[in-house]
N, C-alpha and C positions, 0 to 999 in steps of 0.2 A: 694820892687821889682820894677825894671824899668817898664817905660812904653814898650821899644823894645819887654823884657822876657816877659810882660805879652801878648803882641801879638803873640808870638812864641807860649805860652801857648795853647793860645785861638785856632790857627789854628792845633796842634798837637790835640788837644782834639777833635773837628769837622775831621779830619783826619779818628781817633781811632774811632769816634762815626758810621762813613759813614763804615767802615770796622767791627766792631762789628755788625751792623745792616745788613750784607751783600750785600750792595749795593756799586756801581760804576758808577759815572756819567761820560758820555762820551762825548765829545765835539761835534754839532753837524758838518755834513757830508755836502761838499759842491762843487756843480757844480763848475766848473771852469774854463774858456773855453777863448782864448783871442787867437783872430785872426784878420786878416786883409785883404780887399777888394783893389782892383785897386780905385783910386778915377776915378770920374765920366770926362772923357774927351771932352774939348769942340769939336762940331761939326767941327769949321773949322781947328782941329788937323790932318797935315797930317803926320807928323814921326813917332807917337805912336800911338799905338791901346793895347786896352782889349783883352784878350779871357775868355774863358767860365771854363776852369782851375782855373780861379785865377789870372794870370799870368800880367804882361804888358809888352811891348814889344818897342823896339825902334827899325823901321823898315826903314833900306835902300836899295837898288838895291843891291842885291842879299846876303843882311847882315842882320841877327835879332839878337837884344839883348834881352833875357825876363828875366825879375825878378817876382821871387815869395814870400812871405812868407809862411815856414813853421810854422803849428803848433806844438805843443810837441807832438800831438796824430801823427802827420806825421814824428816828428824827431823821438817818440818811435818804428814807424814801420818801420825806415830804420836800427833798430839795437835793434829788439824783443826780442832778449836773454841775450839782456846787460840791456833792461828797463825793467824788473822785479823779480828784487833782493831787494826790498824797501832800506834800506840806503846802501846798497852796489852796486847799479846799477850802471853800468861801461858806460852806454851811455854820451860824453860827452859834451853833447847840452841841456840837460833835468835831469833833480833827478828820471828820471826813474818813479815806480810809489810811492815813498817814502812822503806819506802822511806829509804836517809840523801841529804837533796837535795845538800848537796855532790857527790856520785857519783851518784849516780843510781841506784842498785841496792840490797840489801839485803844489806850484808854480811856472813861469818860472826862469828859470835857468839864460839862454840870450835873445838875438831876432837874429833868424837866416831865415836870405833871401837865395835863392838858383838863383845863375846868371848861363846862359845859354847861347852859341854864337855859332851859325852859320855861317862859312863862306864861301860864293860860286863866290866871284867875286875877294877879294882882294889878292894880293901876302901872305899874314900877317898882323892880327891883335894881339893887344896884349893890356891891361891893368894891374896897380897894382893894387891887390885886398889893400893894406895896404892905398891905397888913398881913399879908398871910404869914405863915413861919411853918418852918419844917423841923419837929424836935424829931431826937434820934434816943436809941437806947441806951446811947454812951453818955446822955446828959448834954446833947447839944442842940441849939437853938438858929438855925438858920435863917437869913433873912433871906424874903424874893426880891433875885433882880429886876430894878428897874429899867429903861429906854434910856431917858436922859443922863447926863453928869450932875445933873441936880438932884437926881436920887438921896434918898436920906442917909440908904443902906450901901448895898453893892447898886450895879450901873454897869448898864453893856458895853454904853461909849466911854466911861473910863476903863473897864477892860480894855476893849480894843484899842483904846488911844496909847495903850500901854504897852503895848505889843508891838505897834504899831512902828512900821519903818519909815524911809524919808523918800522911797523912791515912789516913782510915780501911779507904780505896779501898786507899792503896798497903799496905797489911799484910795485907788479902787476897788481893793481887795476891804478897805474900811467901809468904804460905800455901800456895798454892794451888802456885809453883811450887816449893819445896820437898817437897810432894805428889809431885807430877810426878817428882824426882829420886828421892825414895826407891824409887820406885815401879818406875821404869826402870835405876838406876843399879845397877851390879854391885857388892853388899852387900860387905863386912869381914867375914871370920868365916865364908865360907861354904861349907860340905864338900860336896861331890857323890859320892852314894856308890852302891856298884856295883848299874847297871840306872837310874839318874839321869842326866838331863841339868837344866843351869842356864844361862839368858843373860842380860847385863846389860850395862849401858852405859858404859865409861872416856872421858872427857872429858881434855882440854888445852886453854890456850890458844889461839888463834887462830893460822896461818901466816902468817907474811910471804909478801908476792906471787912472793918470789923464790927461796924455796924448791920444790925437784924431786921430789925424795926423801925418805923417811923412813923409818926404822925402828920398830917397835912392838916393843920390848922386854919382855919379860916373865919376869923370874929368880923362880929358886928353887918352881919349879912343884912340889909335892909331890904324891909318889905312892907312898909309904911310910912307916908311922910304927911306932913300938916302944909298949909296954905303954903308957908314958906318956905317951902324945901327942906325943913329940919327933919330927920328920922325920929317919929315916933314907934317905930316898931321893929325889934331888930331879934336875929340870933346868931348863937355861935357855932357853927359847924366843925365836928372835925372828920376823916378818916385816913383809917389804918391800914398799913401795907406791911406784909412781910417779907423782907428781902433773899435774895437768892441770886449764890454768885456760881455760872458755869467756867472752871478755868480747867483744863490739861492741855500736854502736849502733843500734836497735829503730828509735828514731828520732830524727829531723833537730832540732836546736833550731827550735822553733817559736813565733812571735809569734800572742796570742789576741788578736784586735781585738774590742772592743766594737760590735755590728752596729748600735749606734743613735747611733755617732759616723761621721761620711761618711768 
């Protein structure tokens, strides 16, 4: 007998024996919580400020930018009836509350910031949301997803086309979250003009656990154009968040006995 079949053996029989015996081991249960702070701004900053939200903001005569991070427990409660279906939850920012059993928790999906603008002085402002970037302290450079498949970068609808199954279920489950992104996501093309505010949603990639830091990058902010729509007046935004990850165990590995085995 090979060695492979006799390891098959081995685990088939411990299998049978834990099922004979009535018993179920269940992975344990675990906190999971990964969010993000303003970083701490020096005193003699005068364009940015903190608030007590979460938020930071980049603040000029009669203009605010604020960026936030949302959590998943905040991206769940902007779409309650989509994040608890466990693996059919239609929210597309989050797995909803779809436990993954190797970990025990429900991991993040992406990292989604929510930008905010105010505008009370200028004619028109305007940003690509497809320009932003999100660096990290490990030296990496995210790009934000875009809506469409024509994206430059990542793309929601190639995500999801990719995941995506053949049955009928799973094409309204496509719908439905691509719904969702239009709906939430901070549009291409979209001018805030003066006595206007607009917010909307920039997405990345998912962090590595071992990331601190990050920067939200944001160029070429325009706040000035000429007869012809060109930008003559523009800047570069950034801010800073530092990260913070809550993980322990809820609880204990635990063995379910069968009450009607002695």
């Amino acid at each position: 007998m090979s060695s492979q079949r006799k390891v098959v053996n081995w685990a088939s029989a411990i299998c049978m024996g834990l099922f004979a015996a009535g018993c179920i081991i269940f992975p344990p249960k675990i906190h999971y919580n990964s969010y993000m702070m303003p970083t701490e701004l020096p005193e003699d900053t005068e364009s940015y400020r903190t608030d007590e939200d979460g938020s930071v903001s980049y603040v000029a005569e009669g203009l605010r930018v604020s960026v936030d991070y949302l959590t998943d427990a905040e991206l769940n409660a902007l779409l309650p009836e989509d994040s608890g279906r466990g693996e059919y939850s239609t929210n597309p920012y989050t797995y909803g509350d779809d436990i993954e059993g190797d970990v025990g928790y429900v991991p993040n999906r992406f990292t989604v910031f929510r930008v905010s603008v105010f505008n009370q002085t200028y004619a028109k402002v305007e940003f690509d949301p497809l320009d932003v970037v999100l660096i990290t302290d490990q030296g990496e450079t995210k790009h934000a997803y875009g809506i469409p498949s024509t994206s430059p970068h990542s793309s929601f609808e190639r995500y999801y086309r990719g995941i995506r199954g053949q049955s009928g279920n799973e094409f309204y489950r496509f719908e439905v979250r691509m719904g969702h992104v239009r709906s939430l996501g901070y549009a291409e093309d979209q001018p805030i003009f003066k006595g206007e505010n607009y917010s909307g949603l920039i997405a990345f990639d998912a962090l590595d656990s071992e990331v601190k830091k990050v920067r939200f990058a944001l160029p070429e902010f325009a706040l000035k154009f000429d007869e012809f729509g060109a930008v003559i007046d523009a800047i570069d935004c950034q801010f800073d968040f530092d990260r913070h990850i809550e993980k322990w165990t809820v609880e204990d590995t635990q063995v379910s006995t069968d009450s009607r085995q002695p």
